[in-house]
One Martini backbone bead per residue (centre of mass of N, CA, C, O) as a GRO file, in nm:
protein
  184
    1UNK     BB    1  -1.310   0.095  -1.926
    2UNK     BB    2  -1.572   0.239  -1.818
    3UNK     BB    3  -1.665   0.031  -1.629
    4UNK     BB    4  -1.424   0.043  -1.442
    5UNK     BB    5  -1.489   0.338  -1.403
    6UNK     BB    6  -1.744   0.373  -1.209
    7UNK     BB    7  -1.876   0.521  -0.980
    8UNK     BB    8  -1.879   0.237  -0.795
    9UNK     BB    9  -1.543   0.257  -0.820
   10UNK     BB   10  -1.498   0.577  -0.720
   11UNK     BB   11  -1.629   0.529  -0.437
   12UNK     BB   12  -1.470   0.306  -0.343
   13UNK     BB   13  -1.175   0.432  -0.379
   14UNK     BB   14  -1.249   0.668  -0.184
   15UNK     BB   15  -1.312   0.545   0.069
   16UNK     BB   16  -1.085   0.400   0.087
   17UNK     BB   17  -0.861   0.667   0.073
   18UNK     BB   18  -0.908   0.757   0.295
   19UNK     BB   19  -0.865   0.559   0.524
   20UNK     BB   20  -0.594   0.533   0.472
   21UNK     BB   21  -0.468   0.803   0.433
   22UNK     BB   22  -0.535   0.812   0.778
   23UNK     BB   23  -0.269   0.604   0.811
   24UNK     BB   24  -0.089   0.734   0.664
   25UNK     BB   25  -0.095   1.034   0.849
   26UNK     BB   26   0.025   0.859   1.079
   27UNK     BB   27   0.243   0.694   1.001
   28UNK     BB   28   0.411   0.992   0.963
   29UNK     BB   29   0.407   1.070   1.246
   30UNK     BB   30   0.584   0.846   1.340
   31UNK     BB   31   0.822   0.816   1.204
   32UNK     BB   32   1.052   0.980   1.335
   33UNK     BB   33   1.028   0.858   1.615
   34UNK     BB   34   1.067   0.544   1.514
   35UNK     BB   35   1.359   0.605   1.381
   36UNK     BB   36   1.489   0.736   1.667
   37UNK     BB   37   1.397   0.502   1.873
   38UNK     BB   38   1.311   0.213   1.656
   39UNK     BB   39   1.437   0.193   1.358
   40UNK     BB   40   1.382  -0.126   1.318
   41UNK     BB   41   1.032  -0.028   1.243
   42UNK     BB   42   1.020   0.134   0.991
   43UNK     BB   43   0.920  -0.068   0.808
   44UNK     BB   44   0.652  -0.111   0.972
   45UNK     BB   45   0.548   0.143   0.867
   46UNK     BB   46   0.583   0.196   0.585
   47UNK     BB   47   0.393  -0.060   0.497
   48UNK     BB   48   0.106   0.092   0.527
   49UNK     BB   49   0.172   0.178   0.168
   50UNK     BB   50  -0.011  -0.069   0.057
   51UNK     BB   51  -0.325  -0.044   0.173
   52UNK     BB   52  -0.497   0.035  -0.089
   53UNK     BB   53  -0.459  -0.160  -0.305
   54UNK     BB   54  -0.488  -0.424  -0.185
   55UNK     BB   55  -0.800  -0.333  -0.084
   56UNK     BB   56  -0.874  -0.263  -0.388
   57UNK     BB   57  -0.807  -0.547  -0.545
   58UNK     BB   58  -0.969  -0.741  -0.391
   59UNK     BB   59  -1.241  -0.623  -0.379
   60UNK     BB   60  -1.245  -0.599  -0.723
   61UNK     BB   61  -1.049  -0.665  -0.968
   62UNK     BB   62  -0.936  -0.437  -1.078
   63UNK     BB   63  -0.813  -0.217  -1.268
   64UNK     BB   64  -0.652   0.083  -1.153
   65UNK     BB   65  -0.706   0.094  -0.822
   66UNK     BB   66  -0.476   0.110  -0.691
   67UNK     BB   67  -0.380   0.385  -0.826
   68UNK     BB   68  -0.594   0.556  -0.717
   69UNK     BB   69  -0.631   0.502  -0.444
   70UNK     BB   70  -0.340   0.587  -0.365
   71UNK     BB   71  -0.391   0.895  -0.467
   72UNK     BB   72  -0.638   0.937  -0.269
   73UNK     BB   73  -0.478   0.868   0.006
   74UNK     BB   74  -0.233   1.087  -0.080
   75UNK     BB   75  -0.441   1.333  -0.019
   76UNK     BB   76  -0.517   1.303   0.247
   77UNK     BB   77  -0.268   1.316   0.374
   78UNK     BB   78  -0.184   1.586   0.270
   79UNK     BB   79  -0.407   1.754   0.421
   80UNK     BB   80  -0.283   1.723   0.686
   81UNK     BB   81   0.035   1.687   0.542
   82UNK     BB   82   0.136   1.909   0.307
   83UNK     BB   83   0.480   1.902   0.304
   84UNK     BB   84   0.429   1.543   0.218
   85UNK     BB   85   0.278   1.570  -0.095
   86UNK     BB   86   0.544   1.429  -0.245
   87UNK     BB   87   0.576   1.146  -0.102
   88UNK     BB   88   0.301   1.047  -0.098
   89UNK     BB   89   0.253   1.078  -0.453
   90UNK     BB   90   0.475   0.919  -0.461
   91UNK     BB   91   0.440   0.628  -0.340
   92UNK     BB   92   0.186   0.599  -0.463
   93UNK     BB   93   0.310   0.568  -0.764
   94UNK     BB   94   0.492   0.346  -0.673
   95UNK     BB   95   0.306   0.133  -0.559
   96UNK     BB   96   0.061   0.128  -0.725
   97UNK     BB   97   0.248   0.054  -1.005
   98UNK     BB   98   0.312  -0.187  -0.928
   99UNK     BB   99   0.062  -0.354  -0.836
  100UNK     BB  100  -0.050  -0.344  -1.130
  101UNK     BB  101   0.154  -0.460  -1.274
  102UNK     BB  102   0.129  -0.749  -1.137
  103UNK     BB  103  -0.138  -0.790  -1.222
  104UNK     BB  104  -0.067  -0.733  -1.525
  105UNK     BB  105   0.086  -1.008  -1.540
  106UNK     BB  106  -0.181  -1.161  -1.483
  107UNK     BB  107  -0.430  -1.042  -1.645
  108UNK     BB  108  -0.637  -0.985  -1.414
  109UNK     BB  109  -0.659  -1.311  -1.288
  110UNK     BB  110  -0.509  -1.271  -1.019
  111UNK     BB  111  -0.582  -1.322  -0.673
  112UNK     BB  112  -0.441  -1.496  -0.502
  113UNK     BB  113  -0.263  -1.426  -0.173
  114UNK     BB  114  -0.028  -1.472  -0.299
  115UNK     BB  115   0.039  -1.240  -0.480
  116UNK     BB  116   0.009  -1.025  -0.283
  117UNK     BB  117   0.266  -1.106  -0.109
  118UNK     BB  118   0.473  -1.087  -0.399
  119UNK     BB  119   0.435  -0.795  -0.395
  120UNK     BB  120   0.508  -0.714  -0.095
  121UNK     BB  121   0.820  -0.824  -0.190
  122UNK     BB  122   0.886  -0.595  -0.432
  123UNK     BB  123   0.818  -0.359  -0.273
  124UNK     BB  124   1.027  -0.388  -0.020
  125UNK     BB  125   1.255  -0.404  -0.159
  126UNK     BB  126   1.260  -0.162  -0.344
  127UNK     BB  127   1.279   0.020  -0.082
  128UNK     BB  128   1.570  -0.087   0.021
  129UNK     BB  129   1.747   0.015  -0.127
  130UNK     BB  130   1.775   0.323  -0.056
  131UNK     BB  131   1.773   0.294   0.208
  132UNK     BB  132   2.072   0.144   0.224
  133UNK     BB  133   2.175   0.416   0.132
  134UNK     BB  134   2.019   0.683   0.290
  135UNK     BB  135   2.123   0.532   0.520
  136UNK     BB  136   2.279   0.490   0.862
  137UNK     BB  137   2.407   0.150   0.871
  138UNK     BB  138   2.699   0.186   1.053
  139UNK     BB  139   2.523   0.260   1.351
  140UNK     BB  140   2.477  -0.084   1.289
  141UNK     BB  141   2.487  -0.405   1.356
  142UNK     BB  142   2.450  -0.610   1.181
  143UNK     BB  143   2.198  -0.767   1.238
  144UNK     BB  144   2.058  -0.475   1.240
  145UNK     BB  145   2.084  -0.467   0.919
  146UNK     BB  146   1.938  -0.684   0.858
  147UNK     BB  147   1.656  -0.634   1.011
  148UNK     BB  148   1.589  -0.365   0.937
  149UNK     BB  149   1.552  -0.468   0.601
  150UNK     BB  150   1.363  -0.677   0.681
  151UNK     BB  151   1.121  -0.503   0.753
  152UNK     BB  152   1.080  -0.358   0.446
  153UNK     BB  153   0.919  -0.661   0.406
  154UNK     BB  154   0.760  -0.751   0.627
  155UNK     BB  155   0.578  -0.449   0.642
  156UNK     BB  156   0.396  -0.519   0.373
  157UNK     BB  157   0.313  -0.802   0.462
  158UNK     BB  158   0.164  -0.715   0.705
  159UNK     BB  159  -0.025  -0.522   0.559
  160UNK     BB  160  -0.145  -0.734   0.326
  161UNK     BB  161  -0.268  -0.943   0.546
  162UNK     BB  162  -0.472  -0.685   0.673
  163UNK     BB  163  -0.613  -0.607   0.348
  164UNK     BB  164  -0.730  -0.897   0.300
  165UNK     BB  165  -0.916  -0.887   0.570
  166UNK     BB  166  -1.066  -0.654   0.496
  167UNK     BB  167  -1.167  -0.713   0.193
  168UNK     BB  168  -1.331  -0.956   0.331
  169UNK     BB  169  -1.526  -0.796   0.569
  170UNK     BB  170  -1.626  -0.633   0.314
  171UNK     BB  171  -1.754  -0.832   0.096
  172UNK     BB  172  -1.932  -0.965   0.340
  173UNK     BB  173  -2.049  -0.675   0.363
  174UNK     BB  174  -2.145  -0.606   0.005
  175UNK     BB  175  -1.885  -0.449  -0.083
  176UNK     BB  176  -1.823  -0.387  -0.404
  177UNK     BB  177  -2.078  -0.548  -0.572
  178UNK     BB  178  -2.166  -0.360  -0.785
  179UNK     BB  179  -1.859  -0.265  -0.913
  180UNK     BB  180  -1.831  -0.591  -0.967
  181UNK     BB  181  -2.102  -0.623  -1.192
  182UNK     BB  182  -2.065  -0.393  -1.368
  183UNK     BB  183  -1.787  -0.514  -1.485
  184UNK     BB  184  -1.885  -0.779  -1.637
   0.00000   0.00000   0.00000
C-alpha cells in the first residue's frame, strides 16, 4: 500500500484536486443560477463532480486516487466557497467512494473506457435517486421530467468522457509516468 501512496502519486493526485476542485467550485457558482433559469441542465452542470476520480484513476491506474483526489478537490473547492465545504466534501465522498468501489469490484484490473462510463451511469442514477424527492419535479411537464432526470445521468458521462480526454492528454505528455513506474 505504500507503493501505491508515493509522494510522486500523492502530488499527482494533489495536482488533479486544484485543477478539479477550481471547476468545482466555478460550478457551484453557476449552479443556482442554471437551476433557476435552465434547470433542465442542472445535471449536466453537477456531473462535472465526476472529474477528480475519472481524471486520476484513468491516468494512474491505482487503488485509492479517487477518493484522495475527490477530497483534495473538494478542499480547494471549500476554500473559494466555504458555506459549501459540508456539501463539496460529502460529494467528494460520494462520489470517489463510488469509484473506488467499481474499481475495486473489478479488482482495480479492469481500466478501459467502458469502465468508466458504466461508472459514471451509476454515479448519475445514484445522485437522480433523491434529486427526484427533494426537486419540485411536478412544476414541469412529463417530458420535462423525464429529460431533467436523464441530465443528471447523461452529466457525469459527459464529464467522464472529458476526464478521460484530459487523462490521455496527461498521459501523452508523460504525466504520472514515475507515480505508475513507482507503483508496479
Amino acid at each position: 500500500m505504500a507503493r501505491t501512496l508515493s509522494t510522486s502519486v500523492l502530488l499527482t493526485c494533489a495536482a488533479i484536486g486544484v485543477g478539479t476542485g477550481a471547476l468545482s467550485a466555478a460550478a457551484g457558482a453557476v449552479s443556482a443560477p442554471v437551476s433557476a433559469a435552465v434547470p433542465i441542465l442542472y445535471g449536466l452542470v453537477l456531473g462535472v463532480h465526476v472529474l477528480p476520480g475519472v481524471i486520476a484513476q484513468a491516468l494512474l491506474r491505482l487503488p485509492w486516487v479517487a477518493l484522495i483526489t475527490h477530497v483534495l478537490a473538494a478542499l480547494v473547492a471549500s476554500a473559494v466557497a466555504p458555506v459549501w465545504i459540508g456539501r463539496y466534501i460529502g460529494t467528494a465522498l460520494l462520489i470517489g467512494g463510488l469509484q473506488e468501489l467499481i474499481a475495486a469490484i473489478g479488482r482495480y484490473r479492469v481500466w478501459d473506457a467502458w469502465r468508466f462510463f458504466v461508472s459514471a451511469v451509476i454515479v448519475g442514477a445514484i445522485i437522480a435517486v433523491p434529486i427526484w424527492f427533494a426537486a419540485d419535479l411536478d412544476r414541469f411537464a412529463v417530458w420535462a421530467r423525464v429529460v431533467y432526470l436523464a441530465m443528471f445521468i447523461v452529466g457525469p458521462v459527459v464529464w467522464t468522457a472529458a476526464g478521460l480526454a484530459i487523462a490521455a492528454g496527461l498521459k501523452r505528455a508523460g504525466v504520472g509516468r514515475a507515480a505508475r513506474r513507482g507503483a508496479k
